[in-house]
N, C-alpha and C positions, 0 to 999 in steps of 0.2 A: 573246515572245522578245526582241523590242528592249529593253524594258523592262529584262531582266535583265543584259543586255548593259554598256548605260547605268552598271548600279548594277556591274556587275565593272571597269570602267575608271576609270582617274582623268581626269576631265573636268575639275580643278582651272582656271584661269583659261580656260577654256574661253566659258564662260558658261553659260547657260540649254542644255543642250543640247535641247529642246524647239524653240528659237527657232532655234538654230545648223544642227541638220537638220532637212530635210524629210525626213520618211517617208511614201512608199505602198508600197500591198502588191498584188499580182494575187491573185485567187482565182478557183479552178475552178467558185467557183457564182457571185460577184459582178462577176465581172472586175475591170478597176483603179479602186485607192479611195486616195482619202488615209487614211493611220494615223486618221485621227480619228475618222473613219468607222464608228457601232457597226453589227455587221450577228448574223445571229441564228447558232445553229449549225448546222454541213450536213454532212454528210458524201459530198464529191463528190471525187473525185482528179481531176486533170489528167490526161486522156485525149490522146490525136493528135485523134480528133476535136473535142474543146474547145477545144485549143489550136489548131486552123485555124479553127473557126470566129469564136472572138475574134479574131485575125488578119485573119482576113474582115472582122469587122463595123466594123475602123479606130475611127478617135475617136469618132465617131458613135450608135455602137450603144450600146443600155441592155441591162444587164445586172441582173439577172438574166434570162435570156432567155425569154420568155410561157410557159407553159406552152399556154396556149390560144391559141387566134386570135381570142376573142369581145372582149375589149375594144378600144375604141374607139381608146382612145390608150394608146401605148406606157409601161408601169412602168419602175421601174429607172432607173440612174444609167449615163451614160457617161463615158468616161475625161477628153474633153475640158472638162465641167464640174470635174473634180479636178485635173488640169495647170494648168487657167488660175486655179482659186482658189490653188492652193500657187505662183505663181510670179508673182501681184499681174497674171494675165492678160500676160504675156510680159514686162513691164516689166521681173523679178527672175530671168530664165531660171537653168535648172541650168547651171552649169560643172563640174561634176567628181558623176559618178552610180557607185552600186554595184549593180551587182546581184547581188542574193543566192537561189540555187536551184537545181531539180533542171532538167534538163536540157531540156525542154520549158516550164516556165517562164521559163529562158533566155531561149529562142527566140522566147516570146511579148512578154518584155521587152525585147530588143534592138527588134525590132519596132517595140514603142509609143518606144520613143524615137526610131528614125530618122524616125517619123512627128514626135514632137517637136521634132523638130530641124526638119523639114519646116515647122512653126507657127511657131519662135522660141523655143520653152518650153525647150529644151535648144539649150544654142550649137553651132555647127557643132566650134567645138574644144574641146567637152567632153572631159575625159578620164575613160571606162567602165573601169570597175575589172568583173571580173565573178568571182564566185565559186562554183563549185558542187562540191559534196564531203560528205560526211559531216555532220550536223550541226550535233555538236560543232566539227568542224572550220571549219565553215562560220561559226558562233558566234565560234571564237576568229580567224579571220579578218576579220571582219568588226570585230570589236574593233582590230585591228592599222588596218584601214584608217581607222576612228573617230579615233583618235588619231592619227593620221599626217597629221591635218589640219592645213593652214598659213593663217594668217587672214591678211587681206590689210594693207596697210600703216594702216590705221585701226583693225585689231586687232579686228575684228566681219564676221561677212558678209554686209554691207547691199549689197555690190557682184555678190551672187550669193551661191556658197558650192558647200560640198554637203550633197547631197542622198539 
């Protein structure tokens, strides 16, 4: 979806927009990943109980969560190894985040970022844009925010950015 996003907007002196935003995404089977992240196909929705239990599990928890109990040591990825590789480990925190989704992804994204912000990964005056709607609507809003971006006086977002 990002992807098409990207290619419907004029990012003209923008730069690299690869470089310019960080992208992660929450999933109801993976929990939070960076965009870079390949993971396989699932078909799982975000349930109330998914979204408490991610909530529950904070930065910590690896997800995809065991099926079993037999192995020794925990699979899966947690959100705290993606926050701190996308942000040079708190050095490059988020200043200005979007979140984009249905209403219970919301919930579980405000979440990880008041936790992030908890870390230093997101600054305490970040400004949360959040979106949730339709989503075409959500698409062309999210383009709206894309470009509405302001780079900072060196004209790159080496000082932060968004995210």
């Amino acid at each position: 979806m990002l992807q098409r996003i990207f290619d419907s907007i004029d990012l003209a002196g923008f730069g690299d927009a690869d470089k310019l935003f960080r992208v992660a995404f929450l999933s109801a089977e993976y929990g939070f990943r960076e965009a870079t992240t390949t993971i396989k196909n699932y078909d799982r929705r975000m349930m109330p109980e998914i979204a408490a239990a991610v909530k529950a599990g904070g930065l910590a928890t690896r997800w995809p969560a065991p099926r079993t109990q037999q192995r020794a040591m925990a699979s899966g990825e947690h959100p705290s190894m993606h926050i701190a590789s996308m942000t040079e480990h708190g050095r490059q925190p988020f200043v200005d985040v979007c979140l984009v989704g249905g209403a219970l992804y919301l919930d579980v994204m405000q979440h990880f970022v008041d936790l992030f912000q908890e870390d230093d990964f997101v600054t305490g005056s970040a400004a949360i844009t959040k979106i949730c709607a339709p989503i075409g609507i959500m698409r062309q809003q999210m383009a709206l925010w894309l470009t509405s971006y302001s780079r900072n006086a060196d004209g790159d977002a080496s000082a932060g950015g968004r995210r």
